[in-house]
PDB file of N, CA, C and O in Angstrom:
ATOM      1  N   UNK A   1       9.542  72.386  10.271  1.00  0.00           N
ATOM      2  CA  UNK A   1       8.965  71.131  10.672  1.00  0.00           C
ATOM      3  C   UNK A   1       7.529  70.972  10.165  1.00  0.00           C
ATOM      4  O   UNK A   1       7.171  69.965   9.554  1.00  0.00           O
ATOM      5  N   UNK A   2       6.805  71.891  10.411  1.00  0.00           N
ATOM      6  CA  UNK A   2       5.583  72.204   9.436  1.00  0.00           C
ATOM      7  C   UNK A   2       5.301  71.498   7.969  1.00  0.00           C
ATOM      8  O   UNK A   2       4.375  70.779   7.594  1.00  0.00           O
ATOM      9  N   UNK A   3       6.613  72.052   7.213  1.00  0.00           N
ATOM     10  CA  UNK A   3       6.385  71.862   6.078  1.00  0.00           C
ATOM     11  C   UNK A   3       6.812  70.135   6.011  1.00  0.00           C
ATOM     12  O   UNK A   3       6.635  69.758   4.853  1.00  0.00           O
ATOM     13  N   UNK A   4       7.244  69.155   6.774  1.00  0.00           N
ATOM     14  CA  UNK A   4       8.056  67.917   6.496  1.00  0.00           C
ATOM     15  C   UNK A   4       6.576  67.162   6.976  1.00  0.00           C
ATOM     16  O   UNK A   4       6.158  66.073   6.582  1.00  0.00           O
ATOM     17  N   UNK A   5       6.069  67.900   7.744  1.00  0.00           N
ATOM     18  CA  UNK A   5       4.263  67.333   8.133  1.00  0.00           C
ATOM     19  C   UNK A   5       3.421  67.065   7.146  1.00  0.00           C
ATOM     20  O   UNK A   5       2.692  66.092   6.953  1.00  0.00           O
ATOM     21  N   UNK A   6       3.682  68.476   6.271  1.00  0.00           N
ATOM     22  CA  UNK A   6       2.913  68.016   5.052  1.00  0.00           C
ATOM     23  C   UNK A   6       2.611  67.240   3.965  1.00  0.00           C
ATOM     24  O   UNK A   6       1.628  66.963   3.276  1.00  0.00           O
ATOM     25  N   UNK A   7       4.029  66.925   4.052  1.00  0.00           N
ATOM     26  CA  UNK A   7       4.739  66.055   2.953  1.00  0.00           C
ATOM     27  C   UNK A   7       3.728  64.395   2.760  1.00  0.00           C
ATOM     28  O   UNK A   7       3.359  64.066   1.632  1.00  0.00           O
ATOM     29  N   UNK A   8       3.395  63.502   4.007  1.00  0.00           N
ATOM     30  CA  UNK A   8       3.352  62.375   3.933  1.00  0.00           C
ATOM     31  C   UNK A   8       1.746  62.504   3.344  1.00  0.00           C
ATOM     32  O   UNK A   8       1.240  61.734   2.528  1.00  0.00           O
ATOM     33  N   UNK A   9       1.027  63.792   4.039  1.00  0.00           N
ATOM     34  CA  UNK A   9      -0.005  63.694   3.389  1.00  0.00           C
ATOM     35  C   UNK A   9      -0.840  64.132   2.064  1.00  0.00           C
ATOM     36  O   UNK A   9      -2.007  63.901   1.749  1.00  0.00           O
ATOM     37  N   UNK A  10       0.445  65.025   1.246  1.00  0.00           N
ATOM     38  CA  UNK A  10       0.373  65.341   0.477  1.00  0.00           C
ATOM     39  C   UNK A  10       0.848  64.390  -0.506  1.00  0.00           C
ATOM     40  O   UNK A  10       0.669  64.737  -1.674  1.00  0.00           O
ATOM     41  N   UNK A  11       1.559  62.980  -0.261  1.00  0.00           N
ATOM     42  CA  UNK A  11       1.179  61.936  -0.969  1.00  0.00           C
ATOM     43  C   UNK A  11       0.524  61.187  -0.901  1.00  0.00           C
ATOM     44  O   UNK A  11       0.493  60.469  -1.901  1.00  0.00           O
ATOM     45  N   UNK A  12      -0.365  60.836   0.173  1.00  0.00           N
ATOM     46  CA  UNK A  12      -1.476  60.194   0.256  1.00  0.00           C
ATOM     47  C   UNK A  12      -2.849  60.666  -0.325  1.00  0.00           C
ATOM     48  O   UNK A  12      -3.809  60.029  -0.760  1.00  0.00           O
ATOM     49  N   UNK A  13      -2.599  62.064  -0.174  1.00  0.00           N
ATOM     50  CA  UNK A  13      -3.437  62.326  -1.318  1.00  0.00           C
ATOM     51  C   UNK A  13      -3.793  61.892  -3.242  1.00  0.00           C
ATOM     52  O   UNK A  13      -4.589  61.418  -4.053  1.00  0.00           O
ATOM     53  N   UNK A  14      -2.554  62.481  -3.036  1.00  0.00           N
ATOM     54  CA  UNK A  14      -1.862  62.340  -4.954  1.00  0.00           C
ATOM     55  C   UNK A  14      -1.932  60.356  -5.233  1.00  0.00           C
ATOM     56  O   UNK A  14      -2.348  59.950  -6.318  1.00  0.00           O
ATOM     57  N   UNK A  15      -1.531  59.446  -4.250  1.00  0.00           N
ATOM     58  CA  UNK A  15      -1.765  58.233  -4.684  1.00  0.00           C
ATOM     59  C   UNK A  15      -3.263  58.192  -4.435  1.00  0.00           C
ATOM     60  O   UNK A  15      -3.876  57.764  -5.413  1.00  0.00           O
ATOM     61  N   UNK A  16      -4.012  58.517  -3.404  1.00  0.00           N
ATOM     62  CA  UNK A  16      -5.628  58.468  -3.931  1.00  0.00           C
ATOM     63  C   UNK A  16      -6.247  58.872  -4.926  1.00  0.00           C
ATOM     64  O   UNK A  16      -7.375  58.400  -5.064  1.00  0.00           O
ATOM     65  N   UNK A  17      -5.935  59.508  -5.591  1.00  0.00           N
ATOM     66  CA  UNK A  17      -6.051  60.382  -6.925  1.00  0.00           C
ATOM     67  C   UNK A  17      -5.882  59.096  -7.974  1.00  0.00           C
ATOM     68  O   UNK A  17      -6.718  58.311  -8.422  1.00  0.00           O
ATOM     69  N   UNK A  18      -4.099  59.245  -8.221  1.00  0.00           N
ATOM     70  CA  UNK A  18      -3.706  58.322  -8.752  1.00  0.00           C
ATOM     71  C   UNK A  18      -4.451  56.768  -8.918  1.00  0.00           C
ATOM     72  O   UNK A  18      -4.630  56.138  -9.961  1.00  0.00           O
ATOM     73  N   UNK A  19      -4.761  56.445  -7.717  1.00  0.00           N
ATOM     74  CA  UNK A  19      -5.269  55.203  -7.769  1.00  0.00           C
ATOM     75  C   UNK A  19      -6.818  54.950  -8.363  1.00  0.00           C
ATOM     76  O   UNK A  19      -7.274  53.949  -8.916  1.00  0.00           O
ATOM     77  N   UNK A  20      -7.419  56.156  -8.060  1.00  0.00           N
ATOM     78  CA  UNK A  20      -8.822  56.085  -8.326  1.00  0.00           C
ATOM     79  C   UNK A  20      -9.012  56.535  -9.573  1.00  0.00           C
ATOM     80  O   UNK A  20     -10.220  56.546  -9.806  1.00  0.00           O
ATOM     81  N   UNK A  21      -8.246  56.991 -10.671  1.00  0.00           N
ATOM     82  CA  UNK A  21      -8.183  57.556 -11.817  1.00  0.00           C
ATOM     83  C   UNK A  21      -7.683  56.228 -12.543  1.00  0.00           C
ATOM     84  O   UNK A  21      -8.092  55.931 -13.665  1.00  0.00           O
ATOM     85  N   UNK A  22      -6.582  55.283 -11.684  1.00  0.00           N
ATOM     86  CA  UNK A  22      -6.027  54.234 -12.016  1.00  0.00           C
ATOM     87  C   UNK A  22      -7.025  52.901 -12.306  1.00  0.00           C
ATOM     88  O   UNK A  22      -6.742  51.909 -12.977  1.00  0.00           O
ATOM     89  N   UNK A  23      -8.225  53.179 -11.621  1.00  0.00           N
ATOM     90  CA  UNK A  23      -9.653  52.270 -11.208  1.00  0.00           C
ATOM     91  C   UNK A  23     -10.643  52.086 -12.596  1.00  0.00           C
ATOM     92  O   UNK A  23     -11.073  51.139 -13.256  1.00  0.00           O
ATOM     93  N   UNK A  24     -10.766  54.095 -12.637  1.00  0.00           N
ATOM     94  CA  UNK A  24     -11.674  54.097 -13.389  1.00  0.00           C
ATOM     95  C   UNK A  24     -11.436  54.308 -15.147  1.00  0.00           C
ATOM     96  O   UNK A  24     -12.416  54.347 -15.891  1.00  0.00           O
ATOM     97  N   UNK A  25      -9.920  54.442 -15.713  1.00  0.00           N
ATOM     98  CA  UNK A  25      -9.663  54.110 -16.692  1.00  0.00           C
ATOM     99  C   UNK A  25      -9.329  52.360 -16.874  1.00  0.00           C
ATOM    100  O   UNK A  25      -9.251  52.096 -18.074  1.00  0.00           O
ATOM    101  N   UNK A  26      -9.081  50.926 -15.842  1.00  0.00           N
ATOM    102  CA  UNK A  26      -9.113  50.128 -16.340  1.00  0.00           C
ATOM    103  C   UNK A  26     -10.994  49.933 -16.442  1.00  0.00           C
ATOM    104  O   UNK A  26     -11.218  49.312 -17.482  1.00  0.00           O
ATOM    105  N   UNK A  27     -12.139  50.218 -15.810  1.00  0.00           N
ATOM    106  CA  UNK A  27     -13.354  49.938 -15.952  1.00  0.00           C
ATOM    107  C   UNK A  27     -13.960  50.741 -17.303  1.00  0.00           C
ATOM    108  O   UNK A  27     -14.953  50.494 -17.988  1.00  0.00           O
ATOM    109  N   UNK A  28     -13.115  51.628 -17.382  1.00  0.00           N
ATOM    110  CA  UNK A  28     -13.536  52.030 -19.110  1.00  0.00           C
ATOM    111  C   UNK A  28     -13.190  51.381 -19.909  1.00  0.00           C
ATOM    112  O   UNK A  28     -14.008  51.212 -20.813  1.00  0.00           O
ATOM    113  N   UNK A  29     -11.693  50.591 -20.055  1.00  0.00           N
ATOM    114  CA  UNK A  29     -11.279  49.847 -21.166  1.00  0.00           C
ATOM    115  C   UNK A  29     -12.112  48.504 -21.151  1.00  0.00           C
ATOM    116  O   UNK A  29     -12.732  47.949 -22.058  1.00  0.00           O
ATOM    117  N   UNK A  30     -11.953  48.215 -20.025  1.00  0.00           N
ATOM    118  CA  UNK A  30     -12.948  46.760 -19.815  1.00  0.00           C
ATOM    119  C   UNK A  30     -14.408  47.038 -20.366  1.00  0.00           C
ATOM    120  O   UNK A  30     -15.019  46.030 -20.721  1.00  0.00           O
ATOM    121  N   UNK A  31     -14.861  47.884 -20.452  1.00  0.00           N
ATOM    122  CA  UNK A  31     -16.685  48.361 -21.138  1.00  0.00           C
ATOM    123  C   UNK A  31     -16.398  48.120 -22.429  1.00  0.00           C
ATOM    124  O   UNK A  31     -17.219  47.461 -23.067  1.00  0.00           O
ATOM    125  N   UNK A  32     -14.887  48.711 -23.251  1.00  0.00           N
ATOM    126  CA  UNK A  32     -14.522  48.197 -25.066  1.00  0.00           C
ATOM    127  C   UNK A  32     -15.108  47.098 -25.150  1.00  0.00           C
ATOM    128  O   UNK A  32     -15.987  47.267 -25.995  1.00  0.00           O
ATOM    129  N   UNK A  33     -15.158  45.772 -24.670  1.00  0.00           N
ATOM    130  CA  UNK A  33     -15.012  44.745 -24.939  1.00  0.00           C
ATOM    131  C   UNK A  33     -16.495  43.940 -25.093  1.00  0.00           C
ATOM    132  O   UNK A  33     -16.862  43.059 -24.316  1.00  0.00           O
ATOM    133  N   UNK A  34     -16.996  44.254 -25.846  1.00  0.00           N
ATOM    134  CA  UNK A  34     -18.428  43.595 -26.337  1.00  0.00           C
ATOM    135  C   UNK A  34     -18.893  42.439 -26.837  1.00  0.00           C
ATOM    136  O   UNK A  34     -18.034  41.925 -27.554  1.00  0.00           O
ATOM    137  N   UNK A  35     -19.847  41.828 -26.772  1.00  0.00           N
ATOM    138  CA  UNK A  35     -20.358  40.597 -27.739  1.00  0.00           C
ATOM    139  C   UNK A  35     -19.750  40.752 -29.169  1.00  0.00           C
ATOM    140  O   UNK A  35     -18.994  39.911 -29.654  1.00  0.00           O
ATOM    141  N   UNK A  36     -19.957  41.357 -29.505  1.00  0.00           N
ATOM    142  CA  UNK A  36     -19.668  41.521 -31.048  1.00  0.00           C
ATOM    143  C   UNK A  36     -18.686  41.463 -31.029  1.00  0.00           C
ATOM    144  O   UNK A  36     -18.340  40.910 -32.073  1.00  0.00           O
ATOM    145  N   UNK A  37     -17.583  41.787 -30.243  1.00  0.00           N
ATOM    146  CA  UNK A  37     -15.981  41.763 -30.296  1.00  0.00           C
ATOM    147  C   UNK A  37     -15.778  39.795 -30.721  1.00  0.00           C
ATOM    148  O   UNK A  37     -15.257  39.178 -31.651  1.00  0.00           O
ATOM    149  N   UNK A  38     -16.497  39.412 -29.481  1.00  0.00           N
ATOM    150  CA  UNK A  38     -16.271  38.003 -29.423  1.00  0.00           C
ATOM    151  C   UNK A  38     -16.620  37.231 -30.591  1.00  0.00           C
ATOM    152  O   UNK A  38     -15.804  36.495 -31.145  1.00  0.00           O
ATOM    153  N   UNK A  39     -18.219  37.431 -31.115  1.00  0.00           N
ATOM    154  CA  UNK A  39     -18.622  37.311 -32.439  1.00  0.00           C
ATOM    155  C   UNK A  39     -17.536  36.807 -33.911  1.00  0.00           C
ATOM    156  O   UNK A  39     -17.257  35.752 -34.479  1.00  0.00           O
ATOM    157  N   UNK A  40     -17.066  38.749 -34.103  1.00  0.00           N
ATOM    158  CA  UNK A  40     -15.871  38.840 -34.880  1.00  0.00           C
ATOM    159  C   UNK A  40     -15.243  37.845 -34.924  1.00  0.00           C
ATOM    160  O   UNK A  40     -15.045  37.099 -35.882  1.00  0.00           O
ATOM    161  N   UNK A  41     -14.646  37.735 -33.137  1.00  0.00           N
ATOM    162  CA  UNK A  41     -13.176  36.944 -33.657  1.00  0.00           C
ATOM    163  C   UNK A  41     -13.752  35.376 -33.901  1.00  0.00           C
ATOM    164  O   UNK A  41     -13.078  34.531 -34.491  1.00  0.00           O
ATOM    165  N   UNK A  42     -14.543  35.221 -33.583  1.00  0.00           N
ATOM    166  CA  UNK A  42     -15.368  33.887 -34.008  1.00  0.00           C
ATOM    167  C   UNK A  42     -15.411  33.352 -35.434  1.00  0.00           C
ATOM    168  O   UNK A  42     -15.238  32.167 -35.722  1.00  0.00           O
ATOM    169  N   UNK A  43     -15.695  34.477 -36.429  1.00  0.00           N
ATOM    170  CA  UNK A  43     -15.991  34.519 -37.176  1.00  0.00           C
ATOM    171  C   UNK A  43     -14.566  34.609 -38.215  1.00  0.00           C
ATOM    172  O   UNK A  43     -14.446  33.854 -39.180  1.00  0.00           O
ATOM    173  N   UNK A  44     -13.654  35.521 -37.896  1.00  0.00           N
ATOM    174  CA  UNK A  44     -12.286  35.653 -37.761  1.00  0.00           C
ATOM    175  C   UNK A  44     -11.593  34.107 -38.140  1.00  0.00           C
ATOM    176  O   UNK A  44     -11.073  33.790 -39.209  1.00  0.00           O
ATOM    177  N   UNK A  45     -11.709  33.526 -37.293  1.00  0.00           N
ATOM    178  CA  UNK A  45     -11.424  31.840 -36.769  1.00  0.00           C
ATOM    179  C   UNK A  45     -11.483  31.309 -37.413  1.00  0.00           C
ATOM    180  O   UNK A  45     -10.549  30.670 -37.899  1.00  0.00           O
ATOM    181  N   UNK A  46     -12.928  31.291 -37.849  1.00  0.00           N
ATOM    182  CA  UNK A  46     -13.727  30.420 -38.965  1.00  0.00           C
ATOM    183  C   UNK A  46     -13.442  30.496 -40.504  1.00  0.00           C
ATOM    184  O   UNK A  46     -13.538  29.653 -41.396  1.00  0.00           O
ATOM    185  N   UNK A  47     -13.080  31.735 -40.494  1.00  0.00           N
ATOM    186  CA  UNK A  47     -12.472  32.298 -42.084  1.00  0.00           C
ATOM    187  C   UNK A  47     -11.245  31.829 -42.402  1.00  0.00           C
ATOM    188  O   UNK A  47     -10.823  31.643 -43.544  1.00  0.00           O
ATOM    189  N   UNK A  48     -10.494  31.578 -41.056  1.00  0.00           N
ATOM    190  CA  UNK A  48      -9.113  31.093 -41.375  1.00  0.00           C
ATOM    191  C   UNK A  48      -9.089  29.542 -41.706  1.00  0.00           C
ATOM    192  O   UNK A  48      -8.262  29.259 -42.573  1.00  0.00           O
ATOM    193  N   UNK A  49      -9.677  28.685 -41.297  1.00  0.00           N
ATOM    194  CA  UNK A  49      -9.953  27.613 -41.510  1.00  0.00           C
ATOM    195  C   UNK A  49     -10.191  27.313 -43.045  1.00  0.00           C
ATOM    196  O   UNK A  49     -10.574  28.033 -43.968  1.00  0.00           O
ATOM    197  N   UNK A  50      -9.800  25.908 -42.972  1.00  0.00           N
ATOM    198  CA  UNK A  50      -9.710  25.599 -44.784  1.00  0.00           C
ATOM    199  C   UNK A  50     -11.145  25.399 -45.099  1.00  0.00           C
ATOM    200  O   UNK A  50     -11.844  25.136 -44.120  1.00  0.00           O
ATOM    201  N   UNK A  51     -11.789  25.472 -46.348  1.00  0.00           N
ATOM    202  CA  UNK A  51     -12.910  25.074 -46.771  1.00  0.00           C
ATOM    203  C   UNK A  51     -13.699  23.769 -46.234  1.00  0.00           C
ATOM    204  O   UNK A  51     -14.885  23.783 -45.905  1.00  0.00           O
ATOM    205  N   UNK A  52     -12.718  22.462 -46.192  1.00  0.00           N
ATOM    206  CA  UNK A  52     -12.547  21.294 -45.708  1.00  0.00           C
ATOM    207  C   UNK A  52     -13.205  21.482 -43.990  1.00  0.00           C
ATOM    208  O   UNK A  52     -14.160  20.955 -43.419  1.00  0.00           O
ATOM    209  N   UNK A  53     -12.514  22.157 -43.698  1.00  0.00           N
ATOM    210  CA  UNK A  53     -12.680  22.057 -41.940  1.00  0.00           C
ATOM    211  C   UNK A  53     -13.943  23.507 -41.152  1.00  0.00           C
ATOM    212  O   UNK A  53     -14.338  23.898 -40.054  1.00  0.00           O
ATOM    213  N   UNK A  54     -14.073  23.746 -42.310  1.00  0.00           N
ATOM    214  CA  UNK A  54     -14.890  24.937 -41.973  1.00  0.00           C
ATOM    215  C   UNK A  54     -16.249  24.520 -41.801  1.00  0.00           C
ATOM    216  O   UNK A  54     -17.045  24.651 -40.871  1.00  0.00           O
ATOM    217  N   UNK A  55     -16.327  23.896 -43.118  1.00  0.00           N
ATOM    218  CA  UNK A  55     -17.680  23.056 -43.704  1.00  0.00           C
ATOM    219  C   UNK A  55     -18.879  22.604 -42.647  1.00  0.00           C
ATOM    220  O   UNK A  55     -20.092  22.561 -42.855  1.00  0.00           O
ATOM    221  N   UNK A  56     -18.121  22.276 -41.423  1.00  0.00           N
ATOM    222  CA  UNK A  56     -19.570  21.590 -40.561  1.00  0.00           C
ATOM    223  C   UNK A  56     -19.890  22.702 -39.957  1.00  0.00           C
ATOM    224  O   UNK A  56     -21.077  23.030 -39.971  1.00  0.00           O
ATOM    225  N   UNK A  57     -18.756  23.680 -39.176  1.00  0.00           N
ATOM    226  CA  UNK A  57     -19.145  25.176 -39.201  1.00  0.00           C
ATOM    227  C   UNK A  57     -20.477  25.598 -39.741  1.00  0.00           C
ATOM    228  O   UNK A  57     -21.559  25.620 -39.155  1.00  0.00           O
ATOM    229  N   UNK A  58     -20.195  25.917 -40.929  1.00  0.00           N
ATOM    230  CA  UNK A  58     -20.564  26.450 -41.635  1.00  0.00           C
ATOM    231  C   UNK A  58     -22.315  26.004 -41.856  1.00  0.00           C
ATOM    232  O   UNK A  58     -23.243  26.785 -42.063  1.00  0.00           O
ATOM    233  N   UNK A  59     -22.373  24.510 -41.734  1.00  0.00           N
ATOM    234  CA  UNK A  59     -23.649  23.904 -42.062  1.00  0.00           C
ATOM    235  C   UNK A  59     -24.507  23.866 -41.061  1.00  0.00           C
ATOM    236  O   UNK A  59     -25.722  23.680 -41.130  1.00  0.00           O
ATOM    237  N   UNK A  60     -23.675  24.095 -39.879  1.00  0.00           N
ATOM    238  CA  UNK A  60     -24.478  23.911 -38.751  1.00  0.00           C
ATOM    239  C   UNK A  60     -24.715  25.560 -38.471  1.00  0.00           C
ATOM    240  O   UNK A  60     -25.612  25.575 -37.629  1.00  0.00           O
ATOM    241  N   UNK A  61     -24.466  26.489 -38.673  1.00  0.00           N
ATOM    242  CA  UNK A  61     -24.584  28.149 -38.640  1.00  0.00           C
ATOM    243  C   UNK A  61     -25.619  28.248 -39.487  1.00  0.00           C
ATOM    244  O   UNK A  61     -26.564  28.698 -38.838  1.00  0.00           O
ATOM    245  N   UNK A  62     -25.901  28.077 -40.500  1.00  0.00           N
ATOM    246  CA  UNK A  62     -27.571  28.014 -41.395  1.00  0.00           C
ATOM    247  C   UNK A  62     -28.269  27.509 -40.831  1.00  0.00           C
ATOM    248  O   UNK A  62     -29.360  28.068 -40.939  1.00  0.00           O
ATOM    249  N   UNK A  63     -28.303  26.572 -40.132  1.00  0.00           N
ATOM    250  CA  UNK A  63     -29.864  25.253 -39.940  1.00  0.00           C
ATOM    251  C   UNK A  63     -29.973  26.263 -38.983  1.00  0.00           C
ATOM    252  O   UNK A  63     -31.098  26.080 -38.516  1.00  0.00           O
ATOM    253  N   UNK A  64     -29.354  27.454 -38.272  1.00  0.00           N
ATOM    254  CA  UNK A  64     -30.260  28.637 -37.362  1.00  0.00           C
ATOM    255  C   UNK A  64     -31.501  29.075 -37.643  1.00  0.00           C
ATOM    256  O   UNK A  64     -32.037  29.917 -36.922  1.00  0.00           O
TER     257      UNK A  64
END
């Protein structure tokens, strides 16, 4: 009987674990994600665009 005692809290442990390991690898992936990421794909965007449609883009990014 001992040992069936142990049991419930020996998963409440392992999901605290679990969960808090579960916490702090999504707050690491979320830190990847930088200005410059956003930048890129900005820039990304802009490259795909035809010459035609890029153009005011483009004119208004110099007069910076």
């Amino acid at each position: 009987m001992v040992a069936v005692a142990f049991l419930p809290a020996t998963f409440t442990v392992l999901a605290c674990i679990t969960g808090s390991l579960l916490l702090v690898l999504v707050y690491l992936d979320n830190r990847k994600s930088r200005i410059d990421d956003s930048i890129n794909a900005f820039r990304r965007h802009i490259d795909a665009l035809s010459p035609e449609a890029r153009r005011n883009s483009v004119m208004r990014d110099s007069d910076d």
